[in-house]
C-alpha positions as CSV (number, residue, x, y, z in Angstrom):
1,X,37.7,4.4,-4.8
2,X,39.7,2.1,-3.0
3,X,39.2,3.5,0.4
4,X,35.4,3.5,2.0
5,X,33.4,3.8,5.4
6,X,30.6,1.6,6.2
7,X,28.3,1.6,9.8
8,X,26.4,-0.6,11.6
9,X,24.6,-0.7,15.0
10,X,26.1,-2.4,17.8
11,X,26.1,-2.7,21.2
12,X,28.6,-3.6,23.9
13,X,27.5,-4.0,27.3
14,X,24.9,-1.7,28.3
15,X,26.2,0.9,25.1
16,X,24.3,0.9,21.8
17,X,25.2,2.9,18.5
18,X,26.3,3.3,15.8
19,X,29.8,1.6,14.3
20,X,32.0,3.0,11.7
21,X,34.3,1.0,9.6
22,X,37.2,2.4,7.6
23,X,38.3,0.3,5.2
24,X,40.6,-0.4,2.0
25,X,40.1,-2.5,-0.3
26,X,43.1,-3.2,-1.8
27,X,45.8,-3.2,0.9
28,X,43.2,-5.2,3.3
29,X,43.5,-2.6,6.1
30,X,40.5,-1.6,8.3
31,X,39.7,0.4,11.2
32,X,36.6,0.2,13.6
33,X,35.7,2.9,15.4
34,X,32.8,3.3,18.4
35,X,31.3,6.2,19.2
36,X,29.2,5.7,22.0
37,X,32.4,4.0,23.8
38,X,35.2,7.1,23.9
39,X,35.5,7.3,20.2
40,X,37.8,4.3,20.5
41,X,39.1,2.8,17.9
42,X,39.0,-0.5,19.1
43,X,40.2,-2.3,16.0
44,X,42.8,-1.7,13.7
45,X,44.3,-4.5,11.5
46,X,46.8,-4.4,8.4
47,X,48.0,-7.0,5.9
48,X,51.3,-8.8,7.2
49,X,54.1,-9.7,4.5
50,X,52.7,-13.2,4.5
51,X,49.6,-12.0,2.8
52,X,47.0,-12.5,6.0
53,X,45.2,-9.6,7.6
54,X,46.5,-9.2,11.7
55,X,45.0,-7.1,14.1
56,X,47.7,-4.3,15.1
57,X,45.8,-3.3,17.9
58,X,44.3,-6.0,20.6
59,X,40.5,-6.1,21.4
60,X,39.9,-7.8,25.0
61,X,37.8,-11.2,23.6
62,X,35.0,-9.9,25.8
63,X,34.6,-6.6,24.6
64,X,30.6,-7.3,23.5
65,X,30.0,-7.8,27.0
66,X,32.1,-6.3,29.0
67,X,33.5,-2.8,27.2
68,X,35.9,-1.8,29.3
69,X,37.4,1.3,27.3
70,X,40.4,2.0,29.0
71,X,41.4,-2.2,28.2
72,X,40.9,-2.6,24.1
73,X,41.9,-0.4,21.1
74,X,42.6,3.0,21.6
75,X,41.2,4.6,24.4
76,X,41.3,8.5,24.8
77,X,41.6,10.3,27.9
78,X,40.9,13.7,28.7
79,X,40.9,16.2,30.1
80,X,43.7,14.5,32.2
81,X,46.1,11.2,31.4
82,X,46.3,8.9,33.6
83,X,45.6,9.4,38.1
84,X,44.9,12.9,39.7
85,X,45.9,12.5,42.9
86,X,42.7,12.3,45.3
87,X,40.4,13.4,42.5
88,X,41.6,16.8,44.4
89,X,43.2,19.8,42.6
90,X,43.5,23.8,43.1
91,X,43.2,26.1,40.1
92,X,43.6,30.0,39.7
93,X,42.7,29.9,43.7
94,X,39.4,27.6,43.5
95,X,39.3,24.0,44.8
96,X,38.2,21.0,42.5
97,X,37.3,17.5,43.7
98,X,36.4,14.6,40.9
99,X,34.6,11.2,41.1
100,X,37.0,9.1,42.7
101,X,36.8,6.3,39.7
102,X,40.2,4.3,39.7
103,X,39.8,0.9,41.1
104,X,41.7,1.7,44.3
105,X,38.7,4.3,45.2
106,X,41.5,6.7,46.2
107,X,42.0,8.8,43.1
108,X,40.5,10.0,39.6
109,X,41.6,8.4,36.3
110,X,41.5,9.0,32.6
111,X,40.1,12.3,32.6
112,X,36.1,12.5,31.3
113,X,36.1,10.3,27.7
114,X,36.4,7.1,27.7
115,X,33.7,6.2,28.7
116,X,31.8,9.0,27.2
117,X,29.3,8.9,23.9
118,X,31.2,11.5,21.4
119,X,29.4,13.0,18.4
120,X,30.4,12.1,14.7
121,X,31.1,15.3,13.3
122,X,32.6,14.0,9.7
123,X,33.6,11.3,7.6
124,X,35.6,11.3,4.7
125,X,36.7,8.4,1.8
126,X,39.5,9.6,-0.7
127,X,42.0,7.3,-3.5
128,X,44.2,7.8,-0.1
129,X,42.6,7.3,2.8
130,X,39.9,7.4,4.8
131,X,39.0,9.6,7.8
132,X,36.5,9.9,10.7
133,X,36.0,13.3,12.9
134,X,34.5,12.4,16.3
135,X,33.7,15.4,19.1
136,X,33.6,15.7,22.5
137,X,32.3,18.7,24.7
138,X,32.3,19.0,28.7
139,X,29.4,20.8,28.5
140,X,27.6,19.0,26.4
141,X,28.6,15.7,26.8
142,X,29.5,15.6,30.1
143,X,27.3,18.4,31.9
144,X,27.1,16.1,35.3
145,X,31.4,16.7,35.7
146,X,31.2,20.6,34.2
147,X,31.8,21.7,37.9
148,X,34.4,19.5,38.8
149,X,36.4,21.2,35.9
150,X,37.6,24.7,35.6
151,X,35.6,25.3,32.5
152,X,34.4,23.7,29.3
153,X,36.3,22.6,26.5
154,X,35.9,21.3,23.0
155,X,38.0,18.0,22.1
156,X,38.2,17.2,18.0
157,X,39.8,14.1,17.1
158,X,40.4,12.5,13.5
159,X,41.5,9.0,12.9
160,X,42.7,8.7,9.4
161,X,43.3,5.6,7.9
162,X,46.2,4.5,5.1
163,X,47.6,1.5,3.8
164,X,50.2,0.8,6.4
165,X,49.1,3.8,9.0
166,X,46.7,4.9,11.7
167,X,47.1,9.0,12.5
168,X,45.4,10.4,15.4
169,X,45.3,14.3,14.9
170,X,43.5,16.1,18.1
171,X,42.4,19.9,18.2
172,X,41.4,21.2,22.1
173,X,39.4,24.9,22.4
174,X,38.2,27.1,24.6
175,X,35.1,28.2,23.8
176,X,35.5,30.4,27.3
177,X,35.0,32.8,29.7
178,X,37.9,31.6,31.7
179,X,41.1,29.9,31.4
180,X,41.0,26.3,31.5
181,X,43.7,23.6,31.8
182,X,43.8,20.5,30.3
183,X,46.2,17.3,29.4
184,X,45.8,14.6,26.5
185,X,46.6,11.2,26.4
186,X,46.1,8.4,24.4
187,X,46.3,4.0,25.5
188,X,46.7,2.0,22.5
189,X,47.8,-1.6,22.8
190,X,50.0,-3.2,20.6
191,X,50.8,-6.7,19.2
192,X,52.0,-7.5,15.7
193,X,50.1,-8.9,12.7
194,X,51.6,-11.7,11.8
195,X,52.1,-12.8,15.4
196,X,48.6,-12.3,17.1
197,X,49.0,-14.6,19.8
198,X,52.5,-14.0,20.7
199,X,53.0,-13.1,24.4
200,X,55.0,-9.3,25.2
201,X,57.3,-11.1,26.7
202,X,59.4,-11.8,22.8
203,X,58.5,-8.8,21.5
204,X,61.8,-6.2,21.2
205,X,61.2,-2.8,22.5
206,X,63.0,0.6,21.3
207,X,61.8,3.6,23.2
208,X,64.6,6.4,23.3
209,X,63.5,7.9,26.9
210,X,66.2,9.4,29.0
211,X,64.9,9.4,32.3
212,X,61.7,7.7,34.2
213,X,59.5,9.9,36.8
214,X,59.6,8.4,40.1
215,X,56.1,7.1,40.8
216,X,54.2,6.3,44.1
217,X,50.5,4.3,43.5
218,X,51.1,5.2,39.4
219,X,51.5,9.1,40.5
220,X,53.9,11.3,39.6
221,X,56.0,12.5,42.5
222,X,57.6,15.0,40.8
223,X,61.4,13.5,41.1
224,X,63.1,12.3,37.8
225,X,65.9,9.8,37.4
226,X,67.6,8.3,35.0
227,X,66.3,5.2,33.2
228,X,66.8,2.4,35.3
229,X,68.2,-0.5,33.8
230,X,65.1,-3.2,34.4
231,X,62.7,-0.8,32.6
232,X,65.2,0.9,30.1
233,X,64.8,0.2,26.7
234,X,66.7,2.9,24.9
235,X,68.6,0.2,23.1
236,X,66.2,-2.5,21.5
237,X,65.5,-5.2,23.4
238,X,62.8,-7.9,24.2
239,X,60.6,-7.4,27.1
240,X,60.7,-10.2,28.5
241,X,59.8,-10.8,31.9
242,X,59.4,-7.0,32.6
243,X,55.9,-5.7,34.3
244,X,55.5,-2.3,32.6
245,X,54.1,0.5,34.5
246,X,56.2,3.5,33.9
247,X,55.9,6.9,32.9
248,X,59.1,8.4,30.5
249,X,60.4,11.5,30.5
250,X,63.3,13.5,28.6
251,X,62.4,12.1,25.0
252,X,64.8,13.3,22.1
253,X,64.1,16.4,21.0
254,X,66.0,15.6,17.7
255,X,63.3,13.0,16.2
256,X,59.9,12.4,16.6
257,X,59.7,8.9,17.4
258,X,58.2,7.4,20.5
259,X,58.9,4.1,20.3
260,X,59.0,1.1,18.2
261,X,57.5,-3.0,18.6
262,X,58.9,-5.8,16.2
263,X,59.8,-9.5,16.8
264,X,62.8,-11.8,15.5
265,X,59.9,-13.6,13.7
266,X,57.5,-11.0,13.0
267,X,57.3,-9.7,8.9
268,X,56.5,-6.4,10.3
269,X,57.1,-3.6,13.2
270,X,55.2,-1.3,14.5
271,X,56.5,2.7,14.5
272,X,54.8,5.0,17.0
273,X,56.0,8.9,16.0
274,X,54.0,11.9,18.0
275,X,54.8,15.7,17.9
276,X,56.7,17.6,20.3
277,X,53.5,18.2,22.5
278,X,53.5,14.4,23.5
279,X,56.4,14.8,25.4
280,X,56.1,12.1,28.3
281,X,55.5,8.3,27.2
282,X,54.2,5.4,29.7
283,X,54.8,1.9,28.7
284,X,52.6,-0.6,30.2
285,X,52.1,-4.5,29.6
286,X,48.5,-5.4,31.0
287,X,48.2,-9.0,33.3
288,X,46.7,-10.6,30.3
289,X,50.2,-10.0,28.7
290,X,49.1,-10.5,24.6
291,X,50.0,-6.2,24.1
292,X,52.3,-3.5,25.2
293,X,50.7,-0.2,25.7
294,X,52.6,2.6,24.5
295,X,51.1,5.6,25.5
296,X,51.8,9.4,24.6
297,X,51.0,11.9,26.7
298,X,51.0,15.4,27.0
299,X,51.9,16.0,30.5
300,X,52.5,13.2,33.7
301,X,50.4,11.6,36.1
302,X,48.8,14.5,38.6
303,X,50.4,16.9,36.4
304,X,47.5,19.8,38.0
305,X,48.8,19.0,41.1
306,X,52.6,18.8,40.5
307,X,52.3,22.4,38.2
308,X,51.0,23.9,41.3
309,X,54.3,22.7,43.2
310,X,56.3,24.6,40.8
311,X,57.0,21.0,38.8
312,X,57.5,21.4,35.0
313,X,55.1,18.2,34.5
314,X,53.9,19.7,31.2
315,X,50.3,20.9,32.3
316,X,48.6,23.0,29.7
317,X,46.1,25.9,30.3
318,X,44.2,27.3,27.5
319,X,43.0,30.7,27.0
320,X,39.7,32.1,26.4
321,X,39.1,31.0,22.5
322,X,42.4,29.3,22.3
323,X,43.2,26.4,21.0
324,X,45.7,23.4,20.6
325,X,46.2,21.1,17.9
326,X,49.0,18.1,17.5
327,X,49.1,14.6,15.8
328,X,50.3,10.9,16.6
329,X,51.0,8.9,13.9
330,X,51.3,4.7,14.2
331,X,52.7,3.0,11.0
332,X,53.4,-0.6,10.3
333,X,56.6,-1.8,8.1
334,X,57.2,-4.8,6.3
335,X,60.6,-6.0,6.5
């Protein structure tokens, strides 16, 4: 069986636990996932047409002893992407405040994951690929924030792991009484295999976005406009000197592709494809500039708080015993 999964216990920081490795023998490809850190999947690397293995996502080189979540790998956040403006928010009539945890002090961030311990809940090893099913729960998890949300809710995600791929399939429920809203994101950051150490600034950039939501302090404001030209990169293009904050709106309905990373010199590219559901995209380039983040999400920036405005921000509620389910999908090509 080509494809396997082997642990080991590791700590980063303060965190401790147990660390899964998906890995196939024959292409090379592996994928390390932590637990006790968000369920991150903080390391993901391929072989490269040149024969060598390369990291497709980047791992900050202090990430034993200083785990940031939200800065390596894949981070997950939930049950809201990106700021909530004020940590504040109204919901079927009742007020709702949040830890006010983004590094301004002013706002709430990423939701309750990332920085969250999930539970392993399966793990699977097939001729095709190989798969790992992590949990998270509010209420179980996360008791200390079960107020400051208007219910609990289950989140199930799978990485599974090919040759060439990395698919992210998520399922949300309600377990009830009550309704319960809830948005999904994910932050993976990007560089290519066979250039590792290659700054953003070369790397060419295709993501078919129509318009950009006007932002104030990384929040939403509600207004769209068309994709202005610095940060438009409908038609390939290298980054260059762009510094990439922006959240995309008004993706094509007539494909399922997100965006796309490759490099004049690069043997490979990178493909990021997500279902209808992730229908806004932020790109971001970090200050270390080695990765772009290309980040699907299933609703804006303060989306609880634009919905209430009468905004179509793309805010999901769930029913009592409802659920949600949708998939991301991030394949490398060899030219």
């Amino acid at each position: 069986m080509p494809f396997g999964i082997t642990t080991r216990e590791a700590g980063a920081g303060a965190a401790r636990g147990t660390v899964y490795t998906l890995a196939d023998d024959a292409s090379g490809a592996t994928a390390e996932v932590w637990p006790m850190l968000g369920f991150n999947c903080v390391r993901w690397s391929v072989r490269s047409k040149s024969g060598g293995v390369g990291p497709v996502l980047y791992t900050a080189p202090d990430w034993e002893t200083n785990p940031v979540p939200t800065r390596s790998g894949h981070p997950i956040l939930f049950p809201f992407p990106n700021r909530l403006k004020g940590g504040h928010f109204t919901f079927e009539g009742k007020e709702y405040q949040l830890p006010l945890n983004e590094s301004s002090g002013k706002h709430a961030i990423h939701g309750f994951t990332p920085k969250s311990a999930w539970r392993v809940v399966g793990v699977t090893a097939t001729d095709d690929a190989a798969e790992i099913t992590g949990e998270f729960r509010i209420a179980t998890d996360r008791p200390d924030v079960l107020a400051c949300w208007p219910g609990d809710l289950v989140l199930t995600v799978t990485y599974r792991l090919t040759a060439s791929a990395l698919e992210v399939r998520c399922r949300v429920q309600n377990p009830g009484p009550g309704n319960v809203p809830f948005g999904l994101g994910y932050h993976p950051y990007f560089g290519l295999p066979s250039l590792p150490d290659e700054p953003v600034d070369g790397l060419v950039l295709h993501a078919p976005a129509r318009s950009l939501w006007v932002a104030v302090e990384s929040l939403a404001t509600g207004e769209k406009v068309p994709t202005l030209a610095a940060v438009d990169f409908t038609t390939p293009r290298p980054v260059g000197g762009a510094v990439l904050d922006d959240l995309y709106g008004d993706l094509p309905a007539d494909t399922t592709v997100r965006a796309t990373l490759s490099h004049p010199a690069a043997t490979e590219s990178i493909t990021v494809t997500a279902d209808a559901a992730f229908r806004e995209l932020l790109l971001f380039t970090p200050g270390h500039r080695r990765a772009v983040a290309v980040e699907p999400y299933t609703c804006t920036s303060d989306a609880l708080n634009l919905s209430a405005r009468g905004v179509d921000a793309g805010q999901r509620v769930l029913a009592p015993g409802a659920e949600f389910a949708a998939t991301v999908r991030y394949a490398v090509a060899t030219d």
